[in-house]
N, C-alpha and C positions, 0 to 999 in steps of 0.2 A: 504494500500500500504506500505509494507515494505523500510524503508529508505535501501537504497545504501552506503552512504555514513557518518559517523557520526563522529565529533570531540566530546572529552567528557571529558573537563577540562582539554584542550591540553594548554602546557607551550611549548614556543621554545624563546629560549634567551629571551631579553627584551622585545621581540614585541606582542607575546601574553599571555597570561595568563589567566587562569582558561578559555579558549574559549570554547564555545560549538555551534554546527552549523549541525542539522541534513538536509539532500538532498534527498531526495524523488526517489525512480528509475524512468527509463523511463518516464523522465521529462527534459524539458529545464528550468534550472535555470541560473537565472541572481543575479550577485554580482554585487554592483555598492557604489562606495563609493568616499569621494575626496585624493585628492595624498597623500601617504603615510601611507596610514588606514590599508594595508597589503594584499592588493586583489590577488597583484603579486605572493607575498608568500605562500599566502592558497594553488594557481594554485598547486605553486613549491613544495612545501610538499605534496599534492597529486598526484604528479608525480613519489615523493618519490626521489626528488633530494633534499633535505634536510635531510638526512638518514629516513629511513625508523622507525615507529613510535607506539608505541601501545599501548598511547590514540586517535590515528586514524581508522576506523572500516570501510572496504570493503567490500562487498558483505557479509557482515555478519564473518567477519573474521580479527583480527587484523594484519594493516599495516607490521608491523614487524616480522610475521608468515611468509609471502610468502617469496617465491624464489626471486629474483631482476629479473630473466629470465619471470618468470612467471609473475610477476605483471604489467612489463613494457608491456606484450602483454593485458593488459587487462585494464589498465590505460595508457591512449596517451594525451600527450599534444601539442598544438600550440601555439609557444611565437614569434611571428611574428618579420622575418628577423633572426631568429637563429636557420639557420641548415645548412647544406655543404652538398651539392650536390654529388653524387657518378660519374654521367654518363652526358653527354652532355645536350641533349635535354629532354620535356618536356616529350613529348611518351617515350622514354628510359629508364627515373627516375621511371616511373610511371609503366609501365611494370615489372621493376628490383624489384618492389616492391609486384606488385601482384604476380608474380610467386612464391616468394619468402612461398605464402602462398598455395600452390601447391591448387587452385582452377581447379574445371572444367573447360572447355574452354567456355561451355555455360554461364556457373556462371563469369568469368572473364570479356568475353566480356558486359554482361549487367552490369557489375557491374562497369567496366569503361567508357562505355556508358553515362550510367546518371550521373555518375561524373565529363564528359567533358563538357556536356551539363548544366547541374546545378549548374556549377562554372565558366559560361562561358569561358571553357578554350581549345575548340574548334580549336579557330582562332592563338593559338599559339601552338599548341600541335607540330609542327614539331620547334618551336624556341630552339636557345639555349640558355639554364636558365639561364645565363650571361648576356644575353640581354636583360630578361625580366625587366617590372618597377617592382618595390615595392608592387604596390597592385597586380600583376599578379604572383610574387611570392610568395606571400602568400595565394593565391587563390591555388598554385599548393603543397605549404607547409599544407592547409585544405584537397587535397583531396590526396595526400599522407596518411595523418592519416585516410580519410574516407576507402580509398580503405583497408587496413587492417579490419576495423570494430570493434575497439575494444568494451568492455560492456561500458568502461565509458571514454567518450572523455573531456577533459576541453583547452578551449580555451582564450587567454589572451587577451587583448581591442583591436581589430580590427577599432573600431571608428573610432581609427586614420589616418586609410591608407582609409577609405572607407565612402563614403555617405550616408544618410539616406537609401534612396531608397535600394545602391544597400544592404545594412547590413539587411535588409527589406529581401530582395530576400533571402541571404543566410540562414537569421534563417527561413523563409517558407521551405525551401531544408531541413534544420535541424529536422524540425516539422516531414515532411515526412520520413525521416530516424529513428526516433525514432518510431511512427507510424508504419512502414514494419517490422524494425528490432530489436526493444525494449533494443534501447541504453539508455544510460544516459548523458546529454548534460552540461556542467556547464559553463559559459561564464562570464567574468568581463567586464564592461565597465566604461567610465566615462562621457559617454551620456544618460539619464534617457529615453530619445524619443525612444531610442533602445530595453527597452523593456519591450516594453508592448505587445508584442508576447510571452513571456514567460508564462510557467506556474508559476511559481514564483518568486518575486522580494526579493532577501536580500540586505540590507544596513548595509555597516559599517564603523563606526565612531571611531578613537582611538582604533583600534582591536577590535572590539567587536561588536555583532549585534544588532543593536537597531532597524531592524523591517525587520519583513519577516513575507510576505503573497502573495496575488496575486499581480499583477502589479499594479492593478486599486485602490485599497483597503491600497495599500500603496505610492502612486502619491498623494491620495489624505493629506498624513500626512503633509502639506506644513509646516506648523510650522518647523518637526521636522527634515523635509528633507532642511529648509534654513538654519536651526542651526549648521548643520553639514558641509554647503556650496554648498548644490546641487540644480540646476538648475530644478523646476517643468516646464515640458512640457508645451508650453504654454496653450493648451485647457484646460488640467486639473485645471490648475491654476487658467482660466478664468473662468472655470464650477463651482469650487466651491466656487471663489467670489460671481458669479450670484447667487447660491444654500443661502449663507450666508445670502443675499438678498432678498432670497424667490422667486427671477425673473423665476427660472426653477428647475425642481423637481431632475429632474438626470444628472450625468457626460454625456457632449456630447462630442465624438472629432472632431465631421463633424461641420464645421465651417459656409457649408451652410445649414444644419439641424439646427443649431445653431441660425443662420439669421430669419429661419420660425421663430423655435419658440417662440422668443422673438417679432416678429413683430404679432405676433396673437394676 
């Protein structure tokens, strides 16, 4: 699988240096790391609102080759609560946007379809975006970036505005869109519970990455993920005390699977 995305001994002011961070295409990747390690900024420099860059590598082509026109259609971010509405309501914004991409009418309508429904944004769709809360705004700020489609979407810590469950729901919608339409997903968080739906988990500490691999395979680093400040999931944490123990052979996170089979 050819990476999508690659920093390659990228320097930008004091914050990073010598970083290097390859992303995998048509994958959901999670960043997660504790405040101030740079997550926001990786986002924002692959948006390319940090000037545009080339020790950064896009679809096989460096950052600072492309167009600004062209790249922003192809690189979308969400930094939640930062954007300005053009049109009134909910359906209007969102209309104003699809058209914009002169879609068939068949293609349009399914395509706003499942993103009214997917984002639960159904029940507002005639409100006006003034009135909406915080998380209903940013559910309508996600599917403004879905409905474009770009190749590579990066999304900025949602945790905040949103619950397990429903953050649950939105990376499954995620899974499925990359699945049909062979995007590229990159998300920060500063909840570890949030992703272990991911195909990939990176951590980083003082700019830099000090582990990327699956979610499970790195949950399990506790040492190096308390070192850094971050909170292990409780099951994980508990599985590989038990495991240290010898009490149980593998990571469970069913608590009542858990229950059997410690009581066997």
């Amino acid at each position: 699988m050819n990476n999508t995305i690659a920093f390659s001994n990228w320097n930008f002011l004091s914050l990073f240096q010598n970083f290097s961070l390859a992303i995998k295409s048509k994958t959901l990747t999670s960043i997660a790391g504790p405040n101030n390690c740079g997550k926001t900024t990786l986002l924002r420099a692959l948006c390319g609102q940090k000037k545009m860059q080339e020790d950064i590598t896009v679809l096989g082509k460096k950052q600072n080759a492309y167009k600004i026109t062209d790249y922003t259609r192809i690189v979308r971010g969400v930094f939640p609560l930062e954007y300005t509405p053009i049109l009134e309501t909910v359906e209007e914004e969102l209309n104003y946007t699809a058209d914009k991409l002169f879609l068939r009418k068949t293609e349009k309508s399914k395509r706003l379809r499942e993103i009214y429904k997917n984002l639960s944004l159904n029940k507002v769709k005639k409100s006006l975006i003034k009135d909406l809360t915080e998380e209903e705004f940013i559910r309508l700020q996600l599917a403004l970036t879905i409905v474009e489609m770009p190749k590579i979407m990066v999304i900025d810590d949602i945790s905040v505005y949103f619950d397990k469950a429903e953050v649950k729901k939105i990376v499954e919608y995620f899974k499925e869109l990359i699945k049909e339409y062979g995007i590229t997903i990159i998300m920060t968080t500063s909840r570890l519970d949030d992703t272990m739906d991911s195909d990939e988990l990176v951590i980083l500490s003082e700019n830099q990455v000090v582990l990327q691999d699956k979610p499970l395979e790195v949950l399990q680093k506790d040492n190096i993920l308390n070192k850094v400040g971050l909170q292990v999931p409780f099951m994980i944490d508990l599985s590989v005390k038990l495991k240290d123990y010898n009490l149980i052979d593998n990571i469970e996170l069913d608590m009542d699977r858990m229950v059997d089979i410690l009581w066997k």
